[in-house]
N, C-alpha and C positions, 0 to 999 in steps of 0.2 A: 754197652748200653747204659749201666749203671753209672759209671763215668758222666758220659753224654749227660744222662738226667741230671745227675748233680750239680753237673756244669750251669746247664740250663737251670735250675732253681736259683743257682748263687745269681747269676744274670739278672734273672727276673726281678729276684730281691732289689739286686743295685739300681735298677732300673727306678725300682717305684723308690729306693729309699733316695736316688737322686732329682726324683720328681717332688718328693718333700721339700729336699732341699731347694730345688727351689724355686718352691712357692713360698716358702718360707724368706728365701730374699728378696721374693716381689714383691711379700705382705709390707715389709718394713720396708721397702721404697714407696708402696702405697699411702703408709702413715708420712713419710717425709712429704708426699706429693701432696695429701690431704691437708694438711697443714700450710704449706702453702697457697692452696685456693682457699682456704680459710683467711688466712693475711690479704689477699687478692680481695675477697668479700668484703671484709672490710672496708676498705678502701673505695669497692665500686658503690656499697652502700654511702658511705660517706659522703659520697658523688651524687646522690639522690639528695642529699638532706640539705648540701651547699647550694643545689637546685633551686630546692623551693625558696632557701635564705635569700638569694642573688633574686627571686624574681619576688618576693615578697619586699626588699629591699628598692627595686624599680617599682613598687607601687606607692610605697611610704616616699618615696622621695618625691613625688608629683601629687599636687590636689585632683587634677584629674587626668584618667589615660583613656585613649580613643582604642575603638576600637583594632584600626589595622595599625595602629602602636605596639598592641601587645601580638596582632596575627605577626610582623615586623619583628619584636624581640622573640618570639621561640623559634621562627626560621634562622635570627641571626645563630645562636647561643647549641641550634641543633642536638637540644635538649633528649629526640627519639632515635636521633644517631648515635648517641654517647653514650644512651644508658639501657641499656638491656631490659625487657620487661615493663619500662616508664607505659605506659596507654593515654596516657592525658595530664593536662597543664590545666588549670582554670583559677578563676576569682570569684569568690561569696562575697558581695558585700553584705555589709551589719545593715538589718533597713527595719527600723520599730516599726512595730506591729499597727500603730496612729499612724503612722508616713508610707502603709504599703499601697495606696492607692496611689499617692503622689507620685510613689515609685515606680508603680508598671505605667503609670503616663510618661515621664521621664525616658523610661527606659524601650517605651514602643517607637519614642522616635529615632531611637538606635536599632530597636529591633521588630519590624511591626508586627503588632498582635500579643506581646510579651505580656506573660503573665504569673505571678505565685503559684507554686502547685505542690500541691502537698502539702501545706502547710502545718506545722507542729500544733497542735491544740495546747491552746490557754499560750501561747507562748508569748513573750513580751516584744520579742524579735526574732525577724526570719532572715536564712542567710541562702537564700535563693543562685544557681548558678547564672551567671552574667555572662563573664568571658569564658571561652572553655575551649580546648584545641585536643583534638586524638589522634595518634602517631599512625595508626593504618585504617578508620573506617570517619573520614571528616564530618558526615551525616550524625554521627551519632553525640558530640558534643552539638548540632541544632536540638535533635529529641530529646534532651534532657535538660536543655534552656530553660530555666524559671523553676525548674523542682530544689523545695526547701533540704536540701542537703542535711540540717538541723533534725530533720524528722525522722532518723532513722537512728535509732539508740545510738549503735555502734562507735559514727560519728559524732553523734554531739558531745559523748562520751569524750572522744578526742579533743574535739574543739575546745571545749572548756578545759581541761587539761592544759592544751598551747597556750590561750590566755592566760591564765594562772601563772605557768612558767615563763612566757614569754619565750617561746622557743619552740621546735617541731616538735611535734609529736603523730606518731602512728597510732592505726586501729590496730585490732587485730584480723585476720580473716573474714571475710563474709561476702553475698553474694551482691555481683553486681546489679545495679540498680538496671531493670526494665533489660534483662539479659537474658536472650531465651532459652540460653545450658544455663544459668546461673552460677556463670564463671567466678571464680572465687578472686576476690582483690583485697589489697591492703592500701589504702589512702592514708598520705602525711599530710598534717595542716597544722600550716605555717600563719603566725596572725600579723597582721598589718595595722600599724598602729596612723593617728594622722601626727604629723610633725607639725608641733607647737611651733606657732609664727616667732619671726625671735624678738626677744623682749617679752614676750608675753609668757604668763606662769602657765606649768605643764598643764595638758586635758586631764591628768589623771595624775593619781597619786604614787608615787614613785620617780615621776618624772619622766613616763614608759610615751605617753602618749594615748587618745582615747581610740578605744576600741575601732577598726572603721571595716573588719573582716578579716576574711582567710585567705592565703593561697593553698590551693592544694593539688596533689601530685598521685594519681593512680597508678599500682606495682600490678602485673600481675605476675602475680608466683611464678604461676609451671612455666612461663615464656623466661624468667629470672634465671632458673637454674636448669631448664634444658638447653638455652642458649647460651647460658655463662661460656666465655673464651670459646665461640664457633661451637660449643657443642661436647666439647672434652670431657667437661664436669660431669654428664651424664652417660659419655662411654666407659669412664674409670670408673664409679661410683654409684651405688645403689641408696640414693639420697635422701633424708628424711628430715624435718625440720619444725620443729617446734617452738610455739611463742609462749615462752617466760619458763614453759613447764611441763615435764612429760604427760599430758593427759590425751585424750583421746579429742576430747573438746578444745583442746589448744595446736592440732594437727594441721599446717599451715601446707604443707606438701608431702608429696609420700611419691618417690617414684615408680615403685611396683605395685601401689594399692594396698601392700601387707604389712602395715607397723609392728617389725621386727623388736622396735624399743617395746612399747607395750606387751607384745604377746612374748617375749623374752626366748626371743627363738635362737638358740644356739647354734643353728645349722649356715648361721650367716656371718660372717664374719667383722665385729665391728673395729677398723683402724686407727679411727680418730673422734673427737668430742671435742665441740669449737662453742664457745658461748660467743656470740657476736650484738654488740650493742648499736641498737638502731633506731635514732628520735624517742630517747625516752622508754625503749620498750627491749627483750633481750630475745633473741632468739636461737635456738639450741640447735645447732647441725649434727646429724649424725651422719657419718660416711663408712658406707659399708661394703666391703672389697664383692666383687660379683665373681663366685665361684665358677663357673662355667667359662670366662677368660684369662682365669688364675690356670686353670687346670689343661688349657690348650696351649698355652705359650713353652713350659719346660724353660732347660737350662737359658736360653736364647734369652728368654723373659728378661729375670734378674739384668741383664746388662740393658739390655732396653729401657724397661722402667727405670735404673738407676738414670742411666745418661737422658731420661726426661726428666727427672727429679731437679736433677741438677740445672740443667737446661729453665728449667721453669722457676727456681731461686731466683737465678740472675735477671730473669724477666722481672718478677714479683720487687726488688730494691728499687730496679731501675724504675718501677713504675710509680711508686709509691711519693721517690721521691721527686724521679720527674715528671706524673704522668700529674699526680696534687700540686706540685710546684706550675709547673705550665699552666692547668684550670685556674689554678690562684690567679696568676700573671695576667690571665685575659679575661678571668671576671671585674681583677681591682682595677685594670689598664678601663672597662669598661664601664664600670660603677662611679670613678673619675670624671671621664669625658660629660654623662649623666650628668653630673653634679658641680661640677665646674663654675657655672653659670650661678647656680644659685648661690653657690657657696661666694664669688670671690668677685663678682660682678660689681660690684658696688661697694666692693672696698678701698678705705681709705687710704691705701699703699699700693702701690705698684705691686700685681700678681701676678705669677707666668708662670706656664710648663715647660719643659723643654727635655727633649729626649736624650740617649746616652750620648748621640753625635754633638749635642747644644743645639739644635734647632726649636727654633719656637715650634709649639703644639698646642699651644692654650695664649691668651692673653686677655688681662681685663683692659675697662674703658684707661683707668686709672695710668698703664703701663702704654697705653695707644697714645694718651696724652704726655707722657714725661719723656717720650722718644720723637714726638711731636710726629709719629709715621701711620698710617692708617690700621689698622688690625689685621684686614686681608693681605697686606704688602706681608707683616710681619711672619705669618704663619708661614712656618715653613723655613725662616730666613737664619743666619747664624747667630748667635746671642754676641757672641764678641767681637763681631763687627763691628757694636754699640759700644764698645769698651775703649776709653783713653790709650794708646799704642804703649804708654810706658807701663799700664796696668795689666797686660795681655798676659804675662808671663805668671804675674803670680795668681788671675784668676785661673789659668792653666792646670797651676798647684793646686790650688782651692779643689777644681771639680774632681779632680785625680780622688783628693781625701771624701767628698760625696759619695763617689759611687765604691768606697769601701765600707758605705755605711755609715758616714760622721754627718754629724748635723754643722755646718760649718756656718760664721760669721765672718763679716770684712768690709769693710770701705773703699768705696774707689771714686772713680768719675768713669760719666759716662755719655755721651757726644749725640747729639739728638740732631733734629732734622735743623739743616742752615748752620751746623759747626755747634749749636750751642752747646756747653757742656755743664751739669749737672753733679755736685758731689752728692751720693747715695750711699745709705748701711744696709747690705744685704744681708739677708737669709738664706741659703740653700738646706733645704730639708730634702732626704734621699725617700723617695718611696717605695713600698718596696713590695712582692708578693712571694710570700715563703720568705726564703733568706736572700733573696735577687732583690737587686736594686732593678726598678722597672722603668721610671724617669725621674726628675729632680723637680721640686718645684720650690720656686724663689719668691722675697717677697723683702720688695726694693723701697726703701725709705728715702725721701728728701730731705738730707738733715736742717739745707740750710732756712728752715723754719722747726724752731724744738720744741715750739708750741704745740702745734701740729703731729709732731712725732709723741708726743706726751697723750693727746688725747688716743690714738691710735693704739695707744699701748694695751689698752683693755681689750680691744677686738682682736687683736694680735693673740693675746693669749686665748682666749674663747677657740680664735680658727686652730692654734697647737691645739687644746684640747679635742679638740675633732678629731684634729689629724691625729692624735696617740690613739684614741678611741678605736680607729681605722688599722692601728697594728695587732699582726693576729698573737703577738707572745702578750704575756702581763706585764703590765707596766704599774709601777706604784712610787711613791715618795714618802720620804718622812722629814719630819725636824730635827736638832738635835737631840733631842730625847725619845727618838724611833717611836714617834706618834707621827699616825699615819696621815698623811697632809692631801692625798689623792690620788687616784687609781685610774686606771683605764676600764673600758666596756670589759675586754677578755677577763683582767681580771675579777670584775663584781660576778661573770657568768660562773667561772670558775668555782668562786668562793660559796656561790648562792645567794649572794644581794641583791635585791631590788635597785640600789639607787645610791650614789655613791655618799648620801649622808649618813649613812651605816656603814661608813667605813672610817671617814673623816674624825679623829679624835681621839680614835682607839689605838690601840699596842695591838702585838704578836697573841698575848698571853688571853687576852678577850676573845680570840676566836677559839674555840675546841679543837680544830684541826691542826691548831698553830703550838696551844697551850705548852705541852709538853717540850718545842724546840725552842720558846721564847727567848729563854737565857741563853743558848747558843749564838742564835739571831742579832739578839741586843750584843753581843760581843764582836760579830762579823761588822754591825753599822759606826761599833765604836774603833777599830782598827782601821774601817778608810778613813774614817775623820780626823782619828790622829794622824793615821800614815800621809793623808792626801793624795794615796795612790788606791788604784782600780780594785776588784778584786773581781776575776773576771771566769767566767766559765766554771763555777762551784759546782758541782752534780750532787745528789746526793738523794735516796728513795723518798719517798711522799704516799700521801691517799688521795685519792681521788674525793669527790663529793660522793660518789655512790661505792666509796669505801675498796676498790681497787686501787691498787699496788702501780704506781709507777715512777719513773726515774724523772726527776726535774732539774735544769741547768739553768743557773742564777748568776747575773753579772752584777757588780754592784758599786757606783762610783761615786765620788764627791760633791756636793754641791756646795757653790763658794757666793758670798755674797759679795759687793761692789769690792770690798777689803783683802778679796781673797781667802778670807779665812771660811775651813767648812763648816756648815750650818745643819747640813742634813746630806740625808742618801737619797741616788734614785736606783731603781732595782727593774730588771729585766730580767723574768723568769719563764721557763720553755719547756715544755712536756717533750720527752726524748725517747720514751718508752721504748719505739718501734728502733729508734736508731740504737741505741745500748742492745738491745738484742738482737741486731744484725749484726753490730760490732764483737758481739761474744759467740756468735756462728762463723764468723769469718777466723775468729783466732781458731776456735776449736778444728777448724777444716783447714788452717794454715800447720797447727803444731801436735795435729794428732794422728795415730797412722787407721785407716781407713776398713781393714780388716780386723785388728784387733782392739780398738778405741785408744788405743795406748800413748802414751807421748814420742814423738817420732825424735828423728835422729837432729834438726834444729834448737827441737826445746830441752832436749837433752844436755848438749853442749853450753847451753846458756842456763840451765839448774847445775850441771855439775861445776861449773867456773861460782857461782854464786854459793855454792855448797863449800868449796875450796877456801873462798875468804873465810866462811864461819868457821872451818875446821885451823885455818892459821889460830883464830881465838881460841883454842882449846877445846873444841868442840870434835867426838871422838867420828872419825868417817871410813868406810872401807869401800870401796867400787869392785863389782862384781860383775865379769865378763860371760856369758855361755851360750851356746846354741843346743841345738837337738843333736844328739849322736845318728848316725846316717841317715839325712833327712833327705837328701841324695836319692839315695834306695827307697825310701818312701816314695818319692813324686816320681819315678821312672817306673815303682811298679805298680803304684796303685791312681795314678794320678795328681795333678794338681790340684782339683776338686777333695781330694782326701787329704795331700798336702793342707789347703788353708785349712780344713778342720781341724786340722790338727794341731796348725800353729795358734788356733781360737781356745784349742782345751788348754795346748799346753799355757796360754798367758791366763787363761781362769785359775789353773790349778795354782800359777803364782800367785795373783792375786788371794788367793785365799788363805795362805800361810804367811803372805808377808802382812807386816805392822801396817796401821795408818799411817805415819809421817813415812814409809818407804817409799822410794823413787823407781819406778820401775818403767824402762823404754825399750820399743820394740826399734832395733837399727836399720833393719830390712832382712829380707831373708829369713832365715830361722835364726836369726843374730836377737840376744837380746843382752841388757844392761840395767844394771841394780846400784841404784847409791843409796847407801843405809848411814843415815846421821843419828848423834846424840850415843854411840857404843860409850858403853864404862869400862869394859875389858878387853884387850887385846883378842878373845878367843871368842868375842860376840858375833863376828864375819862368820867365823867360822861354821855356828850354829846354826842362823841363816840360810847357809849353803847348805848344809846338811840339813834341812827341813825342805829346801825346794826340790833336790833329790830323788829324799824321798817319796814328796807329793807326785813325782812320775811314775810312781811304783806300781799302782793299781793300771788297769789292761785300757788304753783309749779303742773307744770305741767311733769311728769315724768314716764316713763311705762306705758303713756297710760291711765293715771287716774289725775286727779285734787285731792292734796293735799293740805291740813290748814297747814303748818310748823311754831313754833316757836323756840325760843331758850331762856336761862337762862344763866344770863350772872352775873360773880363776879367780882370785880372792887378792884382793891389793887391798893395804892397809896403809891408813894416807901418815907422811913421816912431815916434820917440818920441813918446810921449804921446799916441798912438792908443787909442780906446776901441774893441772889439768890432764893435757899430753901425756907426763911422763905417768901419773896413777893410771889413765887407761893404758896404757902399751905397758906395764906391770902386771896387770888384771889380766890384757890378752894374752902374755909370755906364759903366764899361770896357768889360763885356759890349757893349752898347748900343751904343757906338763903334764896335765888330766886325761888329756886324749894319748899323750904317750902312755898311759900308767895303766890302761885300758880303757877307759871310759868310766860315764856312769859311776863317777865320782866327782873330787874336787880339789884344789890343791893353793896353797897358801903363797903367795910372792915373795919367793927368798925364803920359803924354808923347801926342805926336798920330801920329808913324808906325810902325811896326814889320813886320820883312817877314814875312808870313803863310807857308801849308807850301807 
């Protein structure tokens, strides 16, 4: 009976100490998965904030929008399908406070009966909702028709903010307007400026445009993160989420009702901490593992939560950069089609679209006329049909280099309606969303008057200037002397300018962000200019404006004037942040082994070959072979669950007696491997091994049971003119030696005794 009971304790024991274990693998598959819907968040916020920009963007591009104009844009763009938690789309405009009567007469003949409501006291303008569309109750954007949006702190708070910055910005929490739970929401407003007729000097100072209203974008929270990805986020995850700051007044969501962060409850377990930036505002997630599905899963758990973990990585790249790539693609393909008209209608050059296959998709009056062919024939029809038979081939080549990205030039002839044929300088410019080219758009000169091509020249550059503008990387230029000659939109966003005559005339060393790399800078713009060649894809860490850490990628190439000779640079620079840290997950999960963090048996062979050249220089090296002494009998009597414990202490206990610069790989198995560089004395291998030894000495404690672990250990000491190869198959002969000798010591390659720990 006494037996019996014993039995049953030790049982019991193993039981709960393998029930630790593991929840203990599911916690840290929890932080990996947590982390991940963190990246995912990101991203799907970002997807709100491009929202409001794309439809704040179709407001400023038209003097006026109809009403089922814009009911037509949120159906097309399915703003409530794509975005989790979105509740409504709508428009304020700006309407002074002298012009509000003007206003609801205007505005009753779009909507009868319209009226101000609410209006802010003493205010000088009211920003009244006009348009307005909600994702599941369509009644409720009628009820809120005409209420002064301005009149509720929270908001105007924001509002004024966007102006200032020219850019979104969010509230914080608070409750919905005229909501009978008093649901709590977070609105972004987005401002709309009116575009300055051209020719004419900006409405406002900076060149921004004058004020003309908002778009704005209503979140609600708990729909946000109880339906984030169908609902997942909230079966794994006991959620909490804070704006800018742990307080109780900045408590944005709470999935249980009980802020865990505040009341600093121990009994809950927190995995992960995500600072996530959003229009201007930061938001603090806490995710917190829910013990009651920790503690029903068991061993079973750890492999399932892992292979989600995983599973859910591969989702999160792929989306990020296809799922932004894509939205890119078919807000610019759409912001385009928009714009088209205004932009190229009545330009003095022949303008066209035309997609990857060469088909017309766009044409002005200009290009209808120099093909002598109507517009509607054109759309649709092939570009090089219109092209001289002996010029086919090399425009062929031309578009090839387009849709790699180049901005390509050329002359040709081109054969219009009745044979006439026409010599022309073309432009192809590649458009592009993300890093895809999406269609080409050209812009076709009639040389033979150069009169004509001379005047054109100035609107030619004005439309490039747009078109840089419209690219989402920085673009900038200098002269010879790296003073800055002009910039694109991204970059003045970037930088914090208002307006690009705050850029125009200044150096590196004028701005503070810059100061400190100027001279590095000034030497990268004087080596393309001597060299004449590229310098292309430079990485290198940065700040942000709001003083985050990230990686930026800077191409930087020649500009030459009529002579050929270079005169200045132009420079394309890319925020990479997310991609560098996918690229340093993927190596870590390519060359490290997975139980014990260790460098596995690939990186191995590529450090010890790279170790071998430094040691031909005289650089002192030994490589060191061992595994566990019967590890065998470990995993048959106690388990494999005790086995990897064990192979996790014994690579700790290495770790802790070896040097920094030591090399230390797990091969598989209970196999491991030690290259130790920089030795001064022939007997430094030696000491080494007799240190790792004896760190096996003390009792592992693993599954629940008290285990004796040794190891055998072979010691090669690298000679000139050693290859790779022949040092490990030295080291392993040695092993071997060790395990003859008894164990649980060590033995030297080429000599026969050495005294063990």
């Amino acid at each position: 009976m006494a037996v019996f009971m014993t039995g049953l304790a030790i049982s019991v024991y193993g039981y709960f100490a393998g029930v630790r274990h593991s929840e203990a693998q599911q916690i840290a598959q929890l932080e990996e998965t947590a982390e991940n819907y963190a990246f995912l968040l990101r991203n799907r916020l970002d997807l709100y904030v491009g929202a409001d920009r794309a439809l704040g963007a179709f407001f400023s591009a038209s003097g006026s929008i109809e009403a089922d104009e814009f009911d037509n844009y949120i159906g097309v763009t399915r703003v409530f399908e794509r975005l989790e938690g979105a509740s409504s789309f709508g428009y304020l405009p700006r309407v002074p406070a002298s012009q509000a009567a003007q206003f609801e007469t205007r505005a009753g003949d779009v909507f009868p009966g319209y009226r101000i409501l609410d209006k802010r006291p003493g205010a000088d303008a009211y920003y009244p909702l006009f348009y307005g569309a909600h994702g599941t109750d369509p009644t409720r954007a009628v009820r809120l028709r005409g209420i002064d949006f301005s009149s509720i702190p929270e908001r105007w708070a924001a509002m004024r903010d966007a102006a200032r910055l020219d850019e979104p910005v969010a509230t914080g929490a608070h409750p919905a307007i005229r909501h009978a739970a008093k649901r709590p929401v977070v609105l972004v407003f987005s401002p709309v400026r009116k575009m300055a007729a051209r020719g004419s000097a900006p409405a406002s100072p900076g060149g921004r445009g004058e004020l003309a209203g908002f778009i704005f974008s209503a979140l609600y929270i708990d729909r946000l993160f109880l339906g984030f990805d169908n609902g997942r986020l909230a079966r794994l995850f006991d959620i909490e989420v804070f704006d800018n700051s742990l307080d109780a007044s900045h408590l944005l969501f709470d999935a249980d009702g009980i802020s865990h962060a505040l009341e600093g409850d121990a009994a809950h377990l927190l995995v992960h901490r995500a600072e996530i930036a959003f229009a201007n505002r930061t938001w603090v997630v806490h995710f917190y593992a829910k013990k009651a599905a920790l503690a029903s899963k068991a061993a079973q758990a750890g492999a399932t939560v892992l292979a989600f973990g995983l599973l859910l990585s591969l989702i999160a790249g792929y989306g990020a950069a296809a799922w932004p790539r894509r939205l890119s693609r078919q807000r610019a393909m759409r912001d385009f089609s928009q714009r088209f008209a205004g932009f190229f209608e009545h330009h003095p050059f022949a303008v066209y679209a035309i997609d990857l296959e060469q088909r017309f998709i766009h044409v002005n009056q200009q290009m209808a006329r120099e093909l002598g062919v109507g517009r509607d024939t054109l759309i649709g029809a092939p570009a090089d049909a219109f092209a001289a038979e002996q010029d086919r081939g090399v425009l062929a080549r031309h578009f090839k280099e387009v849709l790699a990205g180049k901005t390509v030039a050329y002359t040709s002839r081109i054969v219009g309606a009745g044979g006439r044929c026409s010599d022309v300088s073309t432009v192809l410019v590649p458009m592009s969303a993300g890093d895809e080219v999406t269609h080409v758009l050209g812009f076709a000169e009639n040389i033979t008057d150069r009169k004509q091509a001379e005047q054109a020249l100035h609107a030619s550059r004005q439309m490039l200037q747009l078109i840089i503008d419209n690219i989402p990387q920085s673009v900038f230029w200098k002269n010879g002397d790296s003073v800055f000659q002009g910039g694109n939109r991204s970059l003045l966003v970037e930088m914090g300018l208002d307006h690009v005559g705050q850029l125009v005339g200044k150096k590196d060393e004028d701005f503070a962000a810059w100061k400190d790399m100027a001279a590095h800078y000034r030497q990268v713009d004087l080596d393309v200019m001597r060299s004449g060649q590229a310098r292309m894809r430079m990485q290198a860490t940065d700040l942000r404006k709001d003083g985050s850490e990230c990686w930026i990628e800077t191409s930087k190439i020649p500009l030459r004037d009529e002579e050929g000779r270079a005169v200045g640079v132009l420079a394309v620079t890319e925020d990479i942040t997310a991609r560098k840290y996918m690229e340093q997950e993927l190596f870590r999960r390519a060359n490290h082994d997975v139980l014990t963090g260790l460098p596995n048996r690939g990186y191995f062979q590529h450090h010890l070959g790279e170790a071998v050249k430094r040691a031909q220089r005289g650089s002192g090296l030994a490589l060191m072979y061992f595994d566990i002494d019967r590890f065998k009998h470990i995993n048959d009597t106690h388990g494999h669950d005790t086995g990897d414990e064990v192979i996790r202490l014994f690579a700790q206990r290495m770790r802790q007696v070896l040097r920094d610069g030591d090399f230390i790989a797990r091969l598989g198995g209970d196999e491991f491997v030690l290259v130790a560089e920089g030795l001064q004395q022939p007997g430094d291998g030696a000491v080494i091994a007799r240190k790792i030894v004896e760190a096996m000495v003390p009792v592992f404690h693993a599954g629940g049971v008290a285990l004796r672990v040794s190891t055998s250990i072979g010691v090669a000491a690298f000679e000139a003119g050693m290859a790779p190869d022949s040092l490990v198959k030295a080291a392993d002969q040695a092993m071997y030696e060790a395990k003859r000798a008894g164990r649980d010591c060590f033995r030297m390659a080429g000599q026969a005794q050495h005294a063990s720990s």
